[in-house]
LOLODO-607579 format. One record per residue (C-alpha): residue in three letters; x, y, z. Coordinates in steps of 0.1 Angstrom, whole numbers, padded with zeros to 4 digits, always signed. Layout:
<sites>
ALAXYZ...
</sites>
This chain:
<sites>
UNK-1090-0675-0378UNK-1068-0697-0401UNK-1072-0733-0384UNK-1034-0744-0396UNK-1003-0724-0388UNK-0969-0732-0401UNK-0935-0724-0385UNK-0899-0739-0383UNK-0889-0751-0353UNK-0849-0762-0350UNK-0852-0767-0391UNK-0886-0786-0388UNK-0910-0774-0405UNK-0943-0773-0383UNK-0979-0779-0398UNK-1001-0775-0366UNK-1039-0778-0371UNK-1068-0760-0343UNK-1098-0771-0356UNK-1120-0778-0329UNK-1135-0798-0311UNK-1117-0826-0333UNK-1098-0810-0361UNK-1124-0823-0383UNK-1107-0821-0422UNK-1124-0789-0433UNK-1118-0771-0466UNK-1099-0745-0445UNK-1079-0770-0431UNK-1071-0791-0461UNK-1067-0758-0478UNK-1041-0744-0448UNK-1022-0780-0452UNK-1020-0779-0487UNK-1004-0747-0486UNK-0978-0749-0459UNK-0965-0782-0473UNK-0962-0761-0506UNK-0942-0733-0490UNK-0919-0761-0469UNK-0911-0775-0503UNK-0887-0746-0504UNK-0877-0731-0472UNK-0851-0739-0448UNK-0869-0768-0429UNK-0852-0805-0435UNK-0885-0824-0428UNK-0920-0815-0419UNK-0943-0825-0391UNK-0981-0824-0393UNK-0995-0823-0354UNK-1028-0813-0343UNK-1039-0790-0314UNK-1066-0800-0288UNK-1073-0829-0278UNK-1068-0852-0309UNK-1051-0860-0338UNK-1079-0855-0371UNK-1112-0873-0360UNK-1125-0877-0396UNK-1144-0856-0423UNK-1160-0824-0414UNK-1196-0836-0415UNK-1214-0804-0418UNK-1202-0805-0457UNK-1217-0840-0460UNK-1240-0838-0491UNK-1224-0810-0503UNK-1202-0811-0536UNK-1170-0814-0524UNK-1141-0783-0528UNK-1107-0786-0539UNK-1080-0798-0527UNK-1099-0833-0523UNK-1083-0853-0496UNK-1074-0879-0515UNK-1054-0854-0538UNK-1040-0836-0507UNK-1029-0869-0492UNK-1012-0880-0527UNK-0996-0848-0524UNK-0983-0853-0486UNK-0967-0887-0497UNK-0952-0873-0530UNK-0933-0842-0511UNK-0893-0844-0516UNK-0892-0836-0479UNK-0896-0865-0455UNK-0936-0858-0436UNK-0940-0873-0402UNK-0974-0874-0386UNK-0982-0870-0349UNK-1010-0888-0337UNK-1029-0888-0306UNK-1064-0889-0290UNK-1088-0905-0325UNK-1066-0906-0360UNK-1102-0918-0379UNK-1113-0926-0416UNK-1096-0894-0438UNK-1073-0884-0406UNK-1062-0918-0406UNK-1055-0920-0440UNK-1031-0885-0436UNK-1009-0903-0414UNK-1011-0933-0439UNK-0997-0909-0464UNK-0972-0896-0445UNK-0937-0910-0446UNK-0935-0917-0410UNK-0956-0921-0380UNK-0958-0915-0340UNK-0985-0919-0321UNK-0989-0914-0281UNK-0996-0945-0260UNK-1032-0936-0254UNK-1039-0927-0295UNK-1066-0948-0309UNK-1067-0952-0350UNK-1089-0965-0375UNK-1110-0964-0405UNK-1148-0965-0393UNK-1161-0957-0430UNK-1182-0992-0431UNK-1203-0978-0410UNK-1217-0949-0426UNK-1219-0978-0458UNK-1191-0961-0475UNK-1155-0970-0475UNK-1118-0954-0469UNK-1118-0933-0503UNK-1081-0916-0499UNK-1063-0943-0502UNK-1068-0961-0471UNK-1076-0998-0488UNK-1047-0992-0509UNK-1022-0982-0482UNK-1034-1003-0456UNK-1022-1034-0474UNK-0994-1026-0481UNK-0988-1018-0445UNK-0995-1047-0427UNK-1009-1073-0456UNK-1043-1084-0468UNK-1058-1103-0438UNK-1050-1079-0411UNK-1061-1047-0440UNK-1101-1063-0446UNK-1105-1072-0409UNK-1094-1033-0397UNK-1114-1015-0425UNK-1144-1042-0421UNK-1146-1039-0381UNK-1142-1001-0387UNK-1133-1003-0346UNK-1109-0981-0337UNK-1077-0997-0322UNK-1051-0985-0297UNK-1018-0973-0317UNK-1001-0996-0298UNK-1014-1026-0315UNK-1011-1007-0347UNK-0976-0999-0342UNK-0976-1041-0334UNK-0989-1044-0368UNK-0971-1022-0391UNK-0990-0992-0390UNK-0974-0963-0367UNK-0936-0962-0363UNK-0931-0951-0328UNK-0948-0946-0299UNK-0947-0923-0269UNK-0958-0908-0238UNK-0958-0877-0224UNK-0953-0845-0243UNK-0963-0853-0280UNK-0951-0823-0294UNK-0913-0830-0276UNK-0913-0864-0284UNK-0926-0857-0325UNK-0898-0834-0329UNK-0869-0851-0310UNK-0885-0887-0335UNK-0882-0859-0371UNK-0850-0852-0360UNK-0838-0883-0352UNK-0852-0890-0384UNK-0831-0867-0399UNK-0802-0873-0383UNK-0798-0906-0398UNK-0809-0894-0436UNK-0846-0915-0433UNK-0856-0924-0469UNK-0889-0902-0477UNK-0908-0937-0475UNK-0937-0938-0500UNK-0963-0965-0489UNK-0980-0967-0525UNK-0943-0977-0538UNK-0947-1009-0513UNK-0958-1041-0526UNK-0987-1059-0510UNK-0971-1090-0489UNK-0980-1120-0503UNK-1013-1136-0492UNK-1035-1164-0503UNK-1066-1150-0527UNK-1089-1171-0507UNK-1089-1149-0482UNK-1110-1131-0503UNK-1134-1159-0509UNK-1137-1166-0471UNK-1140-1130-0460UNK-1174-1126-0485UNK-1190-1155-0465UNK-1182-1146-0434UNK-1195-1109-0443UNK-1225-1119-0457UNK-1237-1132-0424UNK-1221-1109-0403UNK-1233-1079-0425UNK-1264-1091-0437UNK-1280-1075-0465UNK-1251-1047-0470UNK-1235-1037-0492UNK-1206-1017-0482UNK-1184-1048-0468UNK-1188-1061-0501UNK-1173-1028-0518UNK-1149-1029-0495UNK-1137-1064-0501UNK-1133-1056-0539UNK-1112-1025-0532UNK-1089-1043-0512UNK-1083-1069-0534UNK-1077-1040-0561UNK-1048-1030-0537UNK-1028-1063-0556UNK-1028-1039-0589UNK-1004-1010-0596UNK-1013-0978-0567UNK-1025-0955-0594UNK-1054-0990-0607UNK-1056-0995-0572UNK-1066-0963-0564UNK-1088-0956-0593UNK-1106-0985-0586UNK-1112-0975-0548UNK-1127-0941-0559UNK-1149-0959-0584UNK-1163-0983-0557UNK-1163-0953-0529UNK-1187-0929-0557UNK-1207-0964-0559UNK-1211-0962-0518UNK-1221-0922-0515UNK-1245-0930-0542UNK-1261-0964-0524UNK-1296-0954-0501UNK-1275-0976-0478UNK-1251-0952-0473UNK-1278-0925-0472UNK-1295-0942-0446UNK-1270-0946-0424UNK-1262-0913-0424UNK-1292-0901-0418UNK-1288-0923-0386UNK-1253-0911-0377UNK-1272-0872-0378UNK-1304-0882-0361UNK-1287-0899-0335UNK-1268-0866-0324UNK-1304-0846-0326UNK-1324-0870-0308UNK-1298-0853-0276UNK-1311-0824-0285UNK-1351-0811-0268UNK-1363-0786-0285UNK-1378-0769-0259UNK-1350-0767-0232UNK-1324-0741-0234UNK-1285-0755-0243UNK-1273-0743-0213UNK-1301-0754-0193UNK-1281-0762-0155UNK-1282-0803-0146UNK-1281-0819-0111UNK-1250-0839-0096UNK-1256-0874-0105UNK-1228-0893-0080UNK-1247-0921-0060UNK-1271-0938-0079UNK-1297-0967-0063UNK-1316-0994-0081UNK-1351-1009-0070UNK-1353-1044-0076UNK-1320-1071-0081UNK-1337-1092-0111UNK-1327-1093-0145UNK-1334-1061-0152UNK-1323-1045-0123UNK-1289-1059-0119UNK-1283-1048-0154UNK-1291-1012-0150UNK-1265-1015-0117UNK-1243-1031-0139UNK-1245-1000-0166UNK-1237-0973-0139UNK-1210-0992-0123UNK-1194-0996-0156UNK-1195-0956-0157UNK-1180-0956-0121UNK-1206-0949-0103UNK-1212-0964-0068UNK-1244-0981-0071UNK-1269-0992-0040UNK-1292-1021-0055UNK-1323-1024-0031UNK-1342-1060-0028UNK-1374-1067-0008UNK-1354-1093+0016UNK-1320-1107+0019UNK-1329-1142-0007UNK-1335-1118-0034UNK-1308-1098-0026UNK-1288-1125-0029UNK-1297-1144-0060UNK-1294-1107-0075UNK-1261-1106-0070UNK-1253-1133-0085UNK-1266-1126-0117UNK-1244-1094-0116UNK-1219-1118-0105UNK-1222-1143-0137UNK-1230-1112-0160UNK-1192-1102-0155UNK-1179-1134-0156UNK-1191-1136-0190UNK-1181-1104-0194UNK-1144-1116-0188UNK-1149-1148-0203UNK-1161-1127-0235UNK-1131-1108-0234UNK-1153-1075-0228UNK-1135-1064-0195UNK-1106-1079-0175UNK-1102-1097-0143UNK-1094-1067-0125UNK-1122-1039-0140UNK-1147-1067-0136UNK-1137-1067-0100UNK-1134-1028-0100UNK-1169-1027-0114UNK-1184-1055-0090UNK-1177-1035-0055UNK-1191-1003-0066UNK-1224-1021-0060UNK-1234-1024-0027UNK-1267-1045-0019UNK-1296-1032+0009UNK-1328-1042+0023UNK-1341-1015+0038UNK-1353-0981+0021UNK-1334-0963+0046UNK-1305-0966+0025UNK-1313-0944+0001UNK-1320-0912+0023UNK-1287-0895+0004UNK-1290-0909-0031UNK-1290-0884-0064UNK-1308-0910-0088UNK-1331-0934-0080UNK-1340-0964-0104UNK-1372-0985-0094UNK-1368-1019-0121UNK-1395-1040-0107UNK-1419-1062-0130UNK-1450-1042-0143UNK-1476-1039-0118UNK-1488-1004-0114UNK-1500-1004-0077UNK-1467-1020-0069UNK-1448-0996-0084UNK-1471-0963-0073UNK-1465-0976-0036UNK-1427-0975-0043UNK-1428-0942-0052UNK-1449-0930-0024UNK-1419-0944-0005UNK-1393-0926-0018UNK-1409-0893-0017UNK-1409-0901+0022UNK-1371-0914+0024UNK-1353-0896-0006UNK-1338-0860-0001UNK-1352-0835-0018UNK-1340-0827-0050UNK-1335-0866-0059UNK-1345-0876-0093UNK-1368-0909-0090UNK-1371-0927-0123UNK-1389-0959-0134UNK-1379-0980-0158UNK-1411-0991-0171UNK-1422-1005-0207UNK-1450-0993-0209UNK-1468-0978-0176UNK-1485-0942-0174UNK-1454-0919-0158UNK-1475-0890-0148UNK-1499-0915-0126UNK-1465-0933-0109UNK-1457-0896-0102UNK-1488-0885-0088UNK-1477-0907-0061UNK-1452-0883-0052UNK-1456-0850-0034UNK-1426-0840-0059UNK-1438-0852-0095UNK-1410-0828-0116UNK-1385-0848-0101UNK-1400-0879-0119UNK-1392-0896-0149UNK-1393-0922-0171UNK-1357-0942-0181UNK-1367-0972-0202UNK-1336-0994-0201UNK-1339-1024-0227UNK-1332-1062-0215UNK-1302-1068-0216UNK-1295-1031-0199UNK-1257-1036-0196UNK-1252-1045-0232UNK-1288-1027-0251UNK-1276-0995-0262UNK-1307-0978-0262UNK-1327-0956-0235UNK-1362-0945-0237UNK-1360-0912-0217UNK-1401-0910-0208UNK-1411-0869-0197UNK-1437-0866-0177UNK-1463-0837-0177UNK-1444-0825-0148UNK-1411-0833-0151UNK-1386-0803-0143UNK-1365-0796-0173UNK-1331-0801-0151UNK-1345-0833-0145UNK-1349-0839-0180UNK-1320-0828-0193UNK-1295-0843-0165UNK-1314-0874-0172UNK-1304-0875-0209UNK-1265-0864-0205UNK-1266-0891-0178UNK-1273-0918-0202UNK-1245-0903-0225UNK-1222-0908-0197UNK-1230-0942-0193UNK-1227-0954-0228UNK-1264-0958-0240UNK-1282-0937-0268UNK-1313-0915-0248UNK-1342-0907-0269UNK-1369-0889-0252UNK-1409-0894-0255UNK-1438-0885-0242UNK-1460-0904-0222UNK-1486-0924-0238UNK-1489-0966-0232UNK-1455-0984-0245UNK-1438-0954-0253UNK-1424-0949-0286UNK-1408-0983-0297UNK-1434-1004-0274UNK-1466-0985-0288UNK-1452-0992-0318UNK-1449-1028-0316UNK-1484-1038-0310UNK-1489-1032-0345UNK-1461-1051-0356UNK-1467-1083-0337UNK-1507-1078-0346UNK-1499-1080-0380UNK-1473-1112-0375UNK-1501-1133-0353UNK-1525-1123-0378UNK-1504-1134-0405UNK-1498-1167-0387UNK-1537-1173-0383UNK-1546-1162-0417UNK-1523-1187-0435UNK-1485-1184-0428UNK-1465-1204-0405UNK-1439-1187-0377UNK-1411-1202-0405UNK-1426-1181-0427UNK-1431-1147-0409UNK-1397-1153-0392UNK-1378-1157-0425UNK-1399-1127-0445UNK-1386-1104-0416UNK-1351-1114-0413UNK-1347-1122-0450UNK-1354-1082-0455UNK-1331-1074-0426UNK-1343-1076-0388UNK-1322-1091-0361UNK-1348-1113-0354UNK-1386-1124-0373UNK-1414-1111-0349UNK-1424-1153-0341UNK-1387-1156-0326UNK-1390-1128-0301UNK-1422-1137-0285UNK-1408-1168-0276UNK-1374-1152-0266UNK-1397-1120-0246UNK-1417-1145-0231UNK-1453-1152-0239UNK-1469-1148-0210UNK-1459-1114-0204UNK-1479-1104-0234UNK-1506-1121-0217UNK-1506-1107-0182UNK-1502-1074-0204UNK-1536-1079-0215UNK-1552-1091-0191UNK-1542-1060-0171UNK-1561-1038-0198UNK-1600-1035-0201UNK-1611-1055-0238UNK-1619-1027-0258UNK-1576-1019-0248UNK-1565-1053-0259UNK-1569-1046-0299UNK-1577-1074-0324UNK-1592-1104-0304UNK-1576-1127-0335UNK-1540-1117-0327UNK-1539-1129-0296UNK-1558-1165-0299UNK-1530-1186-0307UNK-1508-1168-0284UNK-1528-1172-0253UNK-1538-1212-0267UNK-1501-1214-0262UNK-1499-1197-0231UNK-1529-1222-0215UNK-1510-1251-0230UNK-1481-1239-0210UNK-1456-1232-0239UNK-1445-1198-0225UNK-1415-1199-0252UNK-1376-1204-0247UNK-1378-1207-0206UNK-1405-1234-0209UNK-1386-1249-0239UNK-1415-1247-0260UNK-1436-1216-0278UNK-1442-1211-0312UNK-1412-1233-0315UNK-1398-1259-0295UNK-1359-1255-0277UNK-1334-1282-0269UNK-1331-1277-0236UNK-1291-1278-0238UNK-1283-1257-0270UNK-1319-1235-0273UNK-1316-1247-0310UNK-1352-1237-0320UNK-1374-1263-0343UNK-1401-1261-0359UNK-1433-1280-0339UNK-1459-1296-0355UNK-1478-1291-0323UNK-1483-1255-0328UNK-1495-1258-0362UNK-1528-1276-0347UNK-1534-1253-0323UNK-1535-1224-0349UNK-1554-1244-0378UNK-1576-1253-0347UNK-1582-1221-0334UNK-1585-1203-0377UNK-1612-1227-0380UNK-1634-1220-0346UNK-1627-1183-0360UNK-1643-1197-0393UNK-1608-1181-0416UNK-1603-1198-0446UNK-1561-1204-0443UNK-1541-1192-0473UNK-1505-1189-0481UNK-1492-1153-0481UNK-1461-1144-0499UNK-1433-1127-0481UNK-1434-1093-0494UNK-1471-1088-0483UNK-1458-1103-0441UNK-1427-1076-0447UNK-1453-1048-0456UNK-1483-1056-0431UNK-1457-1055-0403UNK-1430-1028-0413UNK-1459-1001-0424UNK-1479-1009-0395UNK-1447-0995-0376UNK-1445-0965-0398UNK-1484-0957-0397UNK-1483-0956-0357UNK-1451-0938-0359UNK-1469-0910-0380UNK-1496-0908-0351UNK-1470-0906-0322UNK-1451-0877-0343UNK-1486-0862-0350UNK-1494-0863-0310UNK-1462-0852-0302UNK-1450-0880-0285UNK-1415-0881-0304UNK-1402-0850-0311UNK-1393-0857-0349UNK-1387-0889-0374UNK-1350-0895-0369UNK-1358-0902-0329UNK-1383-0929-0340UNK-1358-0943-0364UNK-1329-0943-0335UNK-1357-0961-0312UNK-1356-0987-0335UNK-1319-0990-0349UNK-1307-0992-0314UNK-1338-1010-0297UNK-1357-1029-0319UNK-1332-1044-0343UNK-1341-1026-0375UNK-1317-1030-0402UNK-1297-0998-0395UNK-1289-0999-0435UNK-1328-0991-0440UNK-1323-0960-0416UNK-1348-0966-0396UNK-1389-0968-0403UNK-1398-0935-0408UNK-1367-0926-0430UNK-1374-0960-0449UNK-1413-0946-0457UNK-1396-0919-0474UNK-1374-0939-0489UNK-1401-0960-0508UNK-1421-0928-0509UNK-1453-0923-0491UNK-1473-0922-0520UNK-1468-0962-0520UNK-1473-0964-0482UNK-1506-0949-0483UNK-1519-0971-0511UNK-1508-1000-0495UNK-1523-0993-0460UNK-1556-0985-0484UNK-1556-1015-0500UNK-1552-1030-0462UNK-1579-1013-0450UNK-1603-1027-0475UNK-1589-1060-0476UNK-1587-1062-0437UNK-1608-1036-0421UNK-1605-1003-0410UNK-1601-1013-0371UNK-1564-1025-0380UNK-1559-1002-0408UNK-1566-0965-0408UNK-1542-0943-0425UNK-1526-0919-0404UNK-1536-0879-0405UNK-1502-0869-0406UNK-1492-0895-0435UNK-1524-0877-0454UNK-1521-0843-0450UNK-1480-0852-0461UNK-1493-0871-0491UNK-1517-0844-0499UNK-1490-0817-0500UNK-1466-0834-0518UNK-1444-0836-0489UNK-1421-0859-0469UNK-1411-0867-0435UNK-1379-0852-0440UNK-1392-0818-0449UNK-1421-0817-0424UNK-1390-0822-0394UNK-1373-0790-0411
</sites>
């Protein structure tokens, strides 16, 4: 079926695109637009109006033909074409007008949006940037400032604040298609000019914008290089269109060339699979999620209430007497008064939000729950004897989940009379801002269960990722590696300056030294100590650690760890103090300290990551390399530019992982470094991750 149909309606001509689910700017439909507007050229019609079926205006590209050479009509020829037509072109906008559907409108003469519409140019996120025109219209629209802060945000914004700004004529309510034609006529009526935005000149604006935007970018986009591209094609928006635009296309081939760019869509796609379990049917029925309880009102747990009651659902938060209960709610209390303060929600929502959760003491409560939640601190018994109560108070056909970090699922549900309605839902601290959730499976758990479990964290605006059960999961299993490597580092010869730099230099939200102290050392510690020492891995990684921990430096709450915190800013310093205790404890160790440059840190920690990622794809535990890679995008703070770890082993080629991991092994032993048998048997066939997930 033809996805654009054209008719005249009252002596407008009528470009309506069904493309669904978002009108996504196919060949067919750029082809079906290309050749209405041809035939309107000479019909009856006095103007033309492009309008969209469904339930939005064009979201974007079509990605399915992402990496593949692109057909004609290009968009940015088609929209060139739009704007040069000798018949005034109106656009009708509503639900998402994003990056190329965006830029149609921009090339239209005139624009209406409804009310509720939402526009923007999101390209910076994929590492590319508006390549139809949109940093050459854009400017000309609404000037230079307001241009690089839409296209560098890439946010979507309401069409009411665009109209505000320049960008959308008029807006509406009600019946877009009414009000669109009753606006072209109007239009009409009064002989509109056919108002070409690439005849516009840019407003005037100081060039130092420029100058000022490129610092504040290159902290706020560390290590990218999109921002930057962007920031040059907007200030080529000052020459003549046709420069302007030749330069934009330059800079645009420059982006879909860039492993940035590559990466991040590899993120954008692997994102939308990790929804996807292999094993459980697409139709697969779910269970009715409406009244949701939380075990536990601390930190955690008031978070996780928080997330649901955000998603309007009426949350019970259970606390072991009524002084807990209490101080709970007051965290939730002054979380959403920063929220407010922040801007994130208004006086009202906030309020809204706050009394759909409902404190309780007694497990009574939650006889006629759907979802139960159980947040409490990491103590196995503790959390088996919670379970044990449910089964006894929760209706059948509850799902009981425990957000645990790294506990075994399948023993916390052998507590249970009912273990396939138990799962795993690994929120991340802070739960009502982390986008991330570990969805944990258990041997048992029913695939309703499962499957409700990951829609469920759609719904309330977090990215699921399932995993098997194993200790820590994917991104905690992980870790241990990670932070091995960094305390080894430290005792070996670096300082936490050094390790903390290496990592965030090459593009972590934060160096391995700085969250310890921000996690809190002694939870590493009781870790340990709750595992049998054979468990605990390399006694060396955890010497200065737990020195610290017995000299009471616990990290940012004590106001001293690796570094030391002002106790009214949490400005970290460095501390001498520190330094003794690891040159103390290297030397009762009998290792001979030695600088180590930053590229060797970077590599000890990032391919200890990949190597235990190969192992947990190898056992299963993560259904394939992108849902590692969204673990730690979303989780873990990996530069999203680097698409994740396993997609960056690939990118650097495994050949080179392997040999370094070799050269590891012989350098620091095989109990730390022992090449993975899926990264050999990859190496071996000439292969890559990317083809072994086919």
């Amino acid at each position: 079926m033809n996805p654009v149909s054209y008719e005249i309606i009252d002596q407008i001509g009528v470009i309506a695109v069904n493309n669904p689910p978002v009108n996504a700017l196919s060949f067919a439909v750029r082809s079906g637009i290309q050749a209405a507007l041809r035939a309107a050229q000479d019909d009856a019609s006095k103007a033309i109006l492009i309008i969209c079926e469904g339930g939005t205006f064009f979201a974007g590209a079509d990605i399915s033909e992402f990496g593949k050479p692109p057909k004609e009509p290009y968009l940015p020829d088609l929209i060139d074409e739009i704007e040069a037509s000798g018949k005034l072109v109106v656009a009708a906008m509503h639900g998402t007008a994003l990056g190329g559907g965006f830029e149609v409108a921009l090339g239209c003469h005139y624009r209406i949006a409804l009310d509720t519409a939402r526009v923007g140019l999101p390209e910076v996120k994929l590492g590319l940037l508006p390549g139809a025109g949109g940093t050459q219209r854009v400017p000309r629209l609404v000037g230079i400032a307001a241009a690089l802060q839409l296209i560098l945000d890439g946010a979507p914004i309401p069409a009411i604040a665009a109209a505000e700004a320049g960008l959308v004529d008029k807006i509406v309510s009600g019946d877009l298609r009414v009000a669109a034609l009753a606006y072209v006529q109007e239009l009409v009526a009064r002989n509109a000019a056919t108002r070409r935005t690439s005849e516009l000149n840019v407003p005037a604006a100081d060039e130092q914008v420029f100058a000022a935007t490129r610092i504040a970018v290159a902290k706020s986009a560390r290590g990218q290089t999109a921002p930057l591209r962007i920031i040059e094609s907007v200030q080529a928006s000052l020459l003549p269109f046709a420069a302007g635009r030749k330069r934009e296309r330059e800079l645009f081939v420059d982006c879909m060339q860039d492993p940035q760019s590559v990466a991040l869509q590899h993120l954008f796609f692997a994102e939308r699979e990790a929804a996807r379990i292999k094993d459980l049917p697409r139709d697969i029925g779910k269970r009715r999620i409406e009244r949701v309880a939380i075990i536990g009102a601390g930190t955690m747990g008031g978070g996780i209430a928080m997330c649901f009651a955000n998603a309007g659902f009426d949350v019970t938060l259970l606390e072991i007497n009524a002084d807990a209960l209490a101080r709970g709610l007051s965290i939730v209390e002054k979380n959403y008064a920063g929220s407010v303060q922040r801007g994130k929600l208004s006086e009202e929502d906030a309020g809204a939000c706050r009394a759909r959760i409902h404190g309780v003491t007694d497990y009574d409560a939650l006889a006629d729950v759907d979802l139960v939640i159980e947040a409490v601190f990491e103590d196995p018994q503790l959390k088996k004897g919670i379970f044990a109560k449910l089964d006894a108070v929760c209706r059948r056909g509850a799902i009981l989940a425990t957000n645990t970090s790294y506990q075994d699922v399948d023993a916390i549900a052998a507590a249970t009379g009912r273990p396939e309605d138990v799962i795993g839902m690994h929120f991340f601290s802070p739960a009502h801002i982390m986008k991330l959730l570990e969805v944990v499976r258990g041997e048992k758990t029913a695939g309703d269960v499962l499957a409700t479990v990951m829609a469920l964290g759609k719904k309330i605006g977090k990215v699921p990722v399932m995993s098997g059960v194993c200790y820590g999961f994917i991104g905690n299993r992980m870790l241990q590696g990670y932070f091995r490597e960094a305390q080894l580092c430290l005792i070996e010869g670096s300082t936490p300056e050094d390790i903390d730099a290496a990592l965030y230099d090459w593009g972590m939200a934060m160096g391995p030294i700085s969250v310890a102290d921000l996690a809190g050392l002694d939870v590493g510690y009781k870790a340990r100590q709750a595992l049998a020492p054979d468990q605990r891995g390399d006694p060396r990684s955890y010497r200065v650690p737990d020195a610290l921990v017995a000299a009471g430096r616990l990290g940012q709450k004590s106001g001293a760890g690796f570094y030391r915190y002002d106790p009214a800013t949490r400005a970290k310093s460095a501390d001498p103090e520190v330094m003794q205790i690891v040159e103390r404890e290297a030397q009762a160790l009998g290792i001979q300290r030695a600088p180590i440059d930053a590229n060797e840190i970077v590599e000890r920690l990032i391919f200890a990551l990949i190597n235990e990622g190969m192992n947990i794809l190898d056992e299963g535990i993560a259904q394939r390399p992108g849902d590692i890679d969204v673990v730690y995008a979303y989780g873990y703070g990996f530069p999203a530019w680097r698409g994740g770890p396993m997609h960056y082993a690939d990118t650097i080629g495994l050949n080179y992982v392997i040999e370094r991991i070799e050269e590891f092994r012989e350098r620091y032993g095989s109990n730390n470094w022992q090449p993975a048998s899926l990264l050999k048997t990859l190496v071996a066939n000439n292969s890559s991750l990317a083809r072994w997930a086919e």
